[in-house]
Phi, psi and omega in degrees: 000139178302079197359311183295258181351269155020241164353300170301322160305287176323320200278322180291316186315310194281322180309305163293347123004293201238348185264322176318314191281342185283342180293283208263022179217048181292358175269346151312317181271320143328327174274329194289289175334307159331286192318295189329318198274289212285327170298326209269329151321290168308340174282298195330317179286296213291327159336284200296343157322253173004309157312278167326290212279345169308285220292325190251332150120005194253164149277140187298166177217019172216122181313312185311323151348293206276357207309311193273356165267013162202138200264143190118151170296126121232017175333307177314338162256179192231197168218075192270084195112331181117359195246129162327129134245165168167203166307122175073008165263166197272162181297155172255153192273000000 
């Protein structure tokens, strides 16, 4: 066997390797999912803050506000500051 052969073999071995482990850890990846999910909310709520005030000329004071500008729970957020807090959003200083 060749070096090259080698080197290519060790590189497929790890890669299933590691999609295996990936397999086999599904509560890693459900979280690592959550997060993901929970960032993209929060924008999606503060989008849409942005929205409500283009339309209305006020900024919103209520999440019950935004209901027809996003589809989906966001029960889980407020509207603090003029800004999304909930899940996945960054701390405000």
């Amino acid at each position: 066997m060749r070096l090259i052969e080698i080197a290519m073999a060790s590189a497929i071995t790890v890669s299933i390797c590691g999609a295996s482990y990936a397999a086999l850890n599904p509560q890693q990846l459900t979280s690592r999912a959550q997060v993901v999910a929970d960032q993209a909310t929060c924008r999606t709520v503060d989008t849409a803050i942005v929205g409500y005030l283009m339309n209305n000329g006020t900024a919103p004071t209520s999440i019950r506000q935004l209901k027809d500008y996003v589809r989906g729970d966001i029960s889980k957020y407020r509207i603090v500051g003029g800004v999304a807090t909930g899940p996945g959003c960054p701390a405000k200083p």
